[in-house]
C-alpha beads as a LAMMPS data file, in Angstrom:
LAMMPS data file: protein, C-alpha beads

81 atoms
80 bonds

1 atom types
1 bond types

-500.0 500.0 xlo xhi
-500.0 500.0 ylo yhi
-500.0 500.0 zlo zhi

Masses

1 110.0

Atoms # bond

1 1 1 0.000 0.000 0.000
2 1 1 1.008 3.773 -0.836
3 1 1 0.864 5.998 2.088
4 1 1 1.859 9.405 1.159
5 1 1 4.409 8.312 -1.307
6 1 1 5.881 5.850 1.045
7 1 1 5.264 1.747 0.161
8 1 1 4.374 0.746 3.643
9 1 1 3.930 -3.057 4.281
10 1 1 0.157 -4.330 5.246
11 1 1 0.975 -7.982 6.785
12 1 1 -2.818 -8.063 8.137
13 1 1 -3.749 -7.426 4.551
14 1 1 -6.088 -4.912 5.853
15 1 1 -5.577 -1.593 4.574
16 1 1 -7.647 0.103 1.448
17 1 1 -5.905 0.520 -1.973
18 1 1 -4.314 -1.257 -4.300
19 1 1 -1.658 -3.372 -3.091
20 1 1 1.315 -5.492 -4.704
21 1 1 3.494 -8.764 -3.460
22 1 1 7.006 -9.006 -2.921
23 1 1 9.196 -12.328 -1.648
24 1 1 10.617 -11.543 1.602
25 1 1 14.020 -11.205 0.246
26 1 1 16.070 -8.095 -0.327
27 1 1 17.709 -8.756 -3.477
28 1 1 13.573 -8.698 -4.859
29 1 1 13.106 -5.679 -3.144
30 1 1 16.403 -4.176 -5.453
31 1 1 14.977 -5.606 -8.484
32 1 1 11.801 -4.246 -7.706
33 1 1 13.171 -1.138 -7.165
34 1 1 15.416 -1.324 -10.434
35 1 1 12.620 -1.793 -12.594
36 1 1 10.404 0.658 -11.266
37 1 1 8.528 -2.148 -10.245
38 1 1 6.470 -0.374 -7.564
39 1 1 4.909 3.016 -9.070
40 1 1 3.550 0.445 -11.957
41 1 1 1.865 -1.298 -9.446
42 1 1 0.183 1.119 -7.835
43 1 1 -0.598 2.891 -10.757
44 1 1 1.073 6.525 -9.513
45 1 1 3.676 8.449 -10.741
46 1 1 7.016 9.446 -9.437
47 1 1 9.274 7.605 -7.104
48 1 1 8.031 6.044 -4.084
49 1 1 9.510 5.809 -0.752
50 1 1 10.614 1.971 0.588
51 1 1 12.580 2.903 3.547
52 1 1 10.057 1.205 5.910
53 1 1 9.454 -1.630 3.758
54 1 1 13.573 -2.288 3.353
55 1 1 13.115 -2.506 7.549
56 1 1 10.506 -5.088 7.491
57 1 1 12.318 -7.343 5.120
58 1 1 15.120 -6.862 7.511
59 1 1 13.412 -7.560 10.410
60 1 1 11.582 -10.839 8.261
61 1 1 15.258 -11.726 7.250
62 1 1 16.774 -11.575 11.177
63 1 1 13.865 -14.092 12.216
64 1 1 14.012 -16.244 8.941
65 1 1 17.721 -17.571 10.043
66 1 1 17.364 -20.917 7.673
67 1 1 14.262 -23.311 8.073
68 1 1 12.509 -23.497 4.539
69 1 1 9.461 -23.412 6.652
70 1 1 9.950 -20.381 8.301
71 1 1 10.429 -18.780 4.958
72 1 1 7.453 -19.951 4.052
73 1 1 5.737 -18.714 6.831
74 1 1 7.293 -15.211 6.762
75 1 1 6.680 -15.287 2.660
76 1 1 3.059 -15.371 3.387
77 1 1 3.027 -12.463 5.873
78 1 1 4.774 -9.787 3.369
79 1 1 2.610 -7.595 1.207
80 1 1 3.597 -3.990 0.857
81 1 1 0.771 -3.308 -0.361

Bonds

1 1 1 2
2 1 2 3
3 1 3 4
4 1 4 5
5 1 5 6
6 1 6 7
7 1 7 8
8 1 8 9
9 1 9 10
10 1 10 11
11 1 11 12
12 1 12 13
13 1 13 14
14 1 14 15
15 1 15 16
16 1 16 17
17 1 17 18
18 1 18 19
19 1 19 20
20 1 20 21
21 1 21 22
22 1 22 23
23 1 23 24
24 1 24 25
25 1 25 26
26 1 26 27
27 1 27 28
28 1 28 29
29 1 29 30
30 1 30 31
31 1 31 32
32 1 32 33
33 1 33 34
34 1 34 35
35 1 35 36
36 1 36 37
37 1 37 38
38 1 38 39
39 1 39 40
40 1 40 41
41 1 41 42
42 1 42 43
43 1 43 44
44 1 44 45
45 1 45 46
46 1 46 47
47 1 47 48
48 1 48 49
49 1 49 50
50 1 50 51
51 1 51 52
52 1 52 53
53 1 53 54
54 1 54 55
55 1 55 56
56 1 56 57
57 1 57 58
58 1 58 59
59 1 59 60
60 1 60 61
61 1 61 62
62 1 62 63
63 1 63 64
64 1 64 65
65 1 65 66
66 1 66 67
67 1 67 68
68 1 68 69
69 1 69 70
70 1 70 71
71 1 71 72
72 1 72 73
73 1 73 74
74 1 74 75
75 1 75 76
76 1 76 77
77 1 77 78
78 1 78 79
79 1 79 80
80 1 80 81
């Protein structure tokens, strides 16, 4: 979700607006951010903001040490939407 031209992560998949999905994994989050990936999605214009989105992958990266099924787990709780 856009909030004031920041991408803020929605892990209760709550908030109103468009929203877009991103693996838990911060080399997606550069790609994404490459190729523009993120305006597109939320159909705006300009550059948006991921600063608190790069500190919830971090944070989903710290508690995601190396079980495949915690990955799994944390994949399904990250939408930035």
């Amino acid at each position: 979700m856009v909030v004031a031209g920041a991408v803020v992560p929605d892990t209760g998949r709550r908030l109103p607006g468009r929203g877009a999905w991103l693996h838990p994994d911060s080399g997606c989050l550069r790609n994404a951010e490459k190729r523009r990936a993120f305006p597109r999605a939320f159909r705006v214009q300009g550059p948006l903001d991921v600063v608190r989105l790069r500190g919830h992958l971090a944070e989903l990266e710290q508690e995601v040490v190396g079980s495949p099924h915690g990955r799994q787990e944390a994949r399904k709780q990250v939408d930035p939407s």
